[in-house]
C-alpha positions in Angstrom: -15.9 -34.4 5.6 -13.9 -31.2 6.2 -10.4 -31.0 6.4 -8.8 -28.1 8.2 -5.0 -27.3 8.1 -3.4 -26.5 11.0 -0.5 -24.3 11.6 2.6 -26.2 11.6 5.1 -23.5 10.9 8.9 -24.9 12.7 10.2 -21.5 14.5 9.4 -18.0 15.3 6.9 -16.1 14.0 8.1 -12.6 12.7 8.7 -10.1 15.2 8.5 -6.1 14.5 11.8 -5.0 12.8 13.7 -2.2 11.2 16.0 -4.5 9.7 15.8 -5.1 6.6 18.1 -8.2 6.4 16.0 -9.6 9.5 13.4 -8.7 7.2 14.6 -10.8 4.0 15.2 -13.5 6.6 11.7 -13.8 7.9 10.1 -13.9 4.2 12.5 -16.7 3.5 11.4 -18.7 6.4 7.7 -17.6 7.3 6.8 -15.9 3.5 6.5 -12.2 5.7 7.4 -9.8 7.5 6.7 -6.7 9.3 9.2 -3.7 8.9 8.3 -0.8 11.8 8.8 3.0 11.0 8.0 3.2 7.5 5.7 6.0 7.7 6.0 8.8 10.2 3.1 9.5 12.7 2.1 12.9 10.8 2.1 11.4 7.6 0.1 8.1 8.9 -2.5 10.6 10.5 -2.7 12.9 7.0 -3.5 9.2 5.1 -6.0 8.4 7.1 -7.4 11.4 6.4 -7.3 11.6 3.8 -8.6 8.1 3.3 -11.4 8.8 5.7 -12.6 12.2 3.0 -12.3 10.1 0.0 -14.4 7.1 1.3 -17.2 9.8 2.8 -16.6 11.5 -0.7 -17.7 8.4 -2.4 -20.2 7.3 -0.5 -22.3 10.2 -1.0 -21.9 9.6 -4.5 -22.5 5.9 -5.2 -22.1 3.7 -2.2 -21.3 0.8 -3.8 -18.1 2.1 -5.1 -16.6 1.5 -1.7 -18.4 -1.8 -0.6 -16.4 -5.0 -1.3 -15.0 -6.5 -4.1 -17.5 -6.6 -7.0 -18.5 -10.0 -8.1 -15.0 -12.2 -6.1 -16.8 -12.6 -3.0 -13.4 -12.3 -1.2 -15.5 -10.0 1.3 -18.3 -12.1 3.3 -20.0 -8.5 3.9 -20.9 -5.1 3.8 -19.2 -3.6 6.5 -15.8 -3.1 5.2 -14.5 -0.3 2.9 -12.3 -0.9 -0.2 -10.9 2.4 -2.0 -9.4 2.0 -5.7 -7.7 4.4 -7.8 -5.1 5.7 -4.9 -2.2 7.4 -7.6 -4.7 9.6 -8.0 -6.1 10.8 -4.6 -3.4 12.0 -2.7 0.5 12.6 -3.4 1.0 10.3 0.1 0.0 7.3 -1.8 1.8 8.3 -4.6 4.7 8.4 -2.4 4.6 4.9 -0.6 4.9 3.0 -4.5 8.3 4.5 -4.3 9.6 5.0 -1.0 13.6 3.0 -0.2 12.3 0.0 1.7 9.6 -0.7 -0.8 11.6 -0.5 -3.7 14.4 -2.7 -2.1 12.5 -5.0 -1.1 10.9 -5.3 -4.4 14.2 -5.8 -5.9 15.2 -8.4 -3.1 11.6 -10.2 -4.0 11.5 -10.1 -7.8 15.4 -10.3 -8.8 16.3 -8.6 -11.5 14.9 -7.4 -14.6 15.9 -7.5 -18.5 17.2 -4.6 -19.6 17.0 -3.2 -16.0 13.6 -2.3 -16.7 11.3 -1.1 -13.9 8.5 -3.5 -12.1 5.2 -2.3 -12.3 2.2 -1.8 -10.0 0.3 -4.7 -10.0 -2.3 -3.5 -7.5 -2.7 -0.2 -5.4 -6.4 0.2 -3.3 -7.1 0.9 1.0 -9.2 -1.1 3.2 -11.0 -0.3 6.4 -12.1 -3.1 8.0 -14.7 -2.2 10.3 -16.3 -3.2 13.7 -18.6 -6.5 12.8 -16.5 -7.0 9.5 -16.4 -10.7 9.1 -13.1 -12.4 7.8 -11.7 -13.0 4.0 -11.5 -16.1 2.9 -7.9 -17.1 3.1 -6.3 -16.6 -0.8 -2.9 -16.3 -2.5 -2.8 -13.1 -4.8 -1.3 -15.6 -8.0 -3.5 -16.4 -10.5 -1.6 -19.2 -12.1 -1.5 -22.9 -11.3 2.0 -24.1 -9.3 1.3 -27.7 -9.9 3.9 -29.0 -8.0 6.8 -26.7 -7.7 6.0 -23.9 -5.8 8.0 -21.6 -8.7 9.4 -17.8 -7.8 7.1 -15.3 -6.4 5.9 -12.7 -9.3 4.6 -9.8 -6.9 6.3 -8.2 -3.9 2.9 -7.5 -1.4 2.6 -4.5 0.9 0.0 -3.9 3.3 0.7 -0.4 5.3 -0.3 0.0 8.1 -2.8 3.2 9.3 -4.0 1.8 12.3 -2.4 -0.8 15.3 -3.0 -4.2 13.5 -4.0 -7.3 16.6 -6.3 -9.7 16.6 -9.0 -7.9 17.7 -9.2 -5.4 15.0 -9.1 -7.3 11.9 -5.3 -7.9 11.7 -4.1 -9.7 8.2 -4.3 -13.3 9.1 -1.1 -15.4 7.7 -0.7 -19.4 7.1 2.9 -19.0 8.2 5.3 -21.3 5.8 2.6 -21.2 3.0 4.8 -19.7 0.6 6.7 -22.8 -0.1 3.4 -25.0 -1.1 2.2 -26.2 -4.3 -1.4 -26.9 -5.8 -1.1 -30.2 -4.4 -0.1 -29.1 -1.1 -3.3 -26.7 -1.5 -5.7 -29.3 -2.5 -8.3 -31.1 -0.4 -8.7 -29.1 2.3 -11.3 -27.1 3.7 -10.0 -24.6 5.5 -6.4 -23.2 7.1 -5.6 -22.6 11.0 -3.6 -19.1 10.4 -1.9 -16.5 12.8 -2.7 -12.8 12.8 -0.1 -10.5 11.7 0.2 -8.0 14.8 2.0 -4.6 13.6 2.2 -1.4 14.7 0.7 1.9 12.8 3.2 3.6 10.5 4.5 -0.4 9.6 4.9 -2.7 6.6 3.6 -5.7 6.3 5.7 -7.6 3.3 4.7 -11.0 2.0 4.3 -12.4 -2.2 1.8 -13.4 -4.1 2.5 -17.3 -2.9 1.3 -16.5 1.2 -2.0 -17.8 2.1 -3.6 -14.7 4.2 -6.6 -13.0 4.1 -8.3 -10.0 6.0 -9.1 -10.9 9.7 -12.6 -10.3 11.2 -13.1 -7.2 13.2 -14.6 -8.6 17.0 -13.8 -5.5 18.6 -16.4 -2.6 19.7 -15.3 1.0 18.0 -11.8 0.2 16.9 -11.2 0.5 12.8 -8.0 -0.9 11.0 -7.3 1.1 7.9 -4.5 -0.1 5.4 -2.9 0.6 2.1 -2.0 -2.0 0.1 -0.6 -2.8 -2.9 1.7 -4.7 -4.8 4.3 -4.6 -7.9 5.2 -7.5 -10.6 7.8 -7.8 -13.3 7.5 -5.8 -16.5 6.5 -8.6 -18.6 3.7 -9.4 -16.5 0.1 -7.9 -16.7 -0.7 -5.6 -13.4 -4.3 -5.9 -12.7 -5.0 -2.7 -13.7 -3.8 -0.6 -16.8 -3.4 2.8 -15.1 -2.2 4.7 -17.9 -6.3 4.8 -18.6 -7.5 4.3 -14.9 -5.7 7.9 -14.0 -6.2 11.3 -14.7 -3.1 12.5 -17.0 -3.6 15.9 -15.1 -2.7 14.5 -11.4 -0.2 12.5 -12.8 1.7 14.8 -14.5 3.0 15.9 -11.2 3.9 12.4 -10.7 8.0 11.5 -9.7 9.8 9.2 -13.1 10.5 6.8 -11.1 6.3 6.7 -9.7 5.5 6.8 -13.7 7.8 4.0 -14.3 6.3 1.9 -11.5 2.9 2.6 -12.9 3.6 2.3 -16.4 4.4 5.1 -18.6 6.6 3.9 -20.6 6.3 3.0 -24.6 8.9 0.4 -24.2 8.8 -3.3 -22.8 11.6 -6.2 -22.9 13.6 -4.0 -25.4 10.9 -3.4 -28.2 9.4 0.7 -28.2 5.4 0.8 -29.4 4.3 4.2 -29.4 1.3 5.7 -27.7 0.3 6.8 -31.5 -3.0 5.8 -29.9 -3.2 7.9 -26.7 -4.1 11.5 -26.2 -1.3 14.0 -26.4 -1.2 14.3 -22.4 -1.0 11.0 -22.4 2.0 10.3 -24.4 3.6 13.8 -22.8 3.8 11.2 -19.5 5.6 8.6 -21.2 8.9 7.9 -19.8 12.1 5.8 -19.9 11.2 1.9 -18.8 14.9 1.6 -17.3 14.8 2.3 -13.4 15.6 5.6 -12.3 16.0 4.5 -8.9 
């Protein structure tokens, strides 16, 4: 017999904010939040743009590039878009890893780090969730057991916003309070009642690793919801993808430090230098220092 979950989160749901203490608050209590005016109406219409060209671009190519999730089965169809390899597409979402209320929050999520190094990108791709997408299964984006203590978060999550996110289109759905469970909180059940997470375009969407959410279906006629999302972990944690060899050494040396630092160019970890001896000369011509410029 199936057990479903229901939502029995005690107080207010997150409201729409531009402050970041309100912000703080609300991931305390409800594990997000959704900070307004992060990204300003030209450059949200330029990154959809320029999201749009790159999808088209690949689909002409090799359409299953863009379809799903290869081999999770997080996506129940088709119909959505998934985009990888961002750093290297547009300088806009180069620009999002490090903009002020990212990188503070990060630092508000994570704590600090050993030898003040920089956190790392753990994840960076886009989705377009589509008219007649289905919805995700609901997941938490850690990959370790909790047993029973719920432990500290090890990513800081970001979903930016393109488009209006409601219920209609596909909005993020949220188990609000979730972040606070264990495994065997999680186990047994079937299934979780959840809450869409209703933002505006140009908005931030911040949760960890511990929220249960997942992509929401997409019931309406003709209305997409495009987002950027991405995520960054502590530097002695593996990101879950090495993009030193995922980029192109020739976009990314116009690349900021502190973008570098965030994606990983750096010889040094926890104190100890390994040289690239290894890599290519453009590739060790992008190494940089590990402590955080920022």
């Amino acid at each position: 017999m199936s057990t479903v979950v229901p939502v029995a989160f005690d107080g207010s749901l997150p409201a729409p904010t531009s402050d970041l203490d309100a912000a703080k608050s609300d991931l305390a209590t409800a594990g997000y939040a959704v900070v307004v005016d992060v990204l300003r109406a030209d450059d949200v219409r330029e990154a959809r743009r320029a999201l749009a060209a790159e999808i088209a671009r690949e689909e002409a190519t090799d359409a299953r590039v863009v379809h799903r999730f290869e081999s999770v089965g997080l996506d129940p169809d088709d119909t959505n878009r998934r985009l990888k390899r961002l750093p290297d597409r547009h300088p806009l979402f180069r620009a999002v890893l490090e903009h002020p209320v990212v990188l503070e929050l990060t630092r508000h999520i994570l704590g600090p780090t050993l030898f003040n190094e920089s956190y790392l990108l753990h994840s960076h791709d886009a989705n377009v969730t589509r008219p007649g997408s289905g919805a995700q299964g609901l997941h938490r984006d850690r990959t370790v057991k909790l047993q029973d203590d719920p432990g500290e978060p090890l990513q800081s999550r970001f979903i930016l916003c393109l488009d209006p996110f409601d219920a209609e289109n596909g909005a993020t759905r949220v188990v609000p309070g979730s972040h606070t469970w264990s495994d065997a909180d999680l186990s047994g059940a079937s299934a979780y009642e959840s809450v869409p997470a209703e933002a505006p375009s140009g908005s931030l969407i911040v949760y960890t690793d511990m929220l249960l959410h997942g992509t929401g279906a997409n019931v309406s006629e003709d209305r997409e919801r495009a987002s950027l999302n991405f995520g960054f972990c502590p530097p002695w944690c593996r990101p879950m993808i090495n993009y030193p060899l995922a980029l192109d050494p020739e976009v990314m040396a116009g690349a900021s430090v502190t973008v570098r630092q965030l994606l990983g160019y750096s010889s040094t970890m926890i104190g100890l230098d390994e040289p690239w001896d290894g890599a290519s000369p453009a590739l060790r011509e992008l190494c940089v220092s590990p402590v955080m410029a920022w």
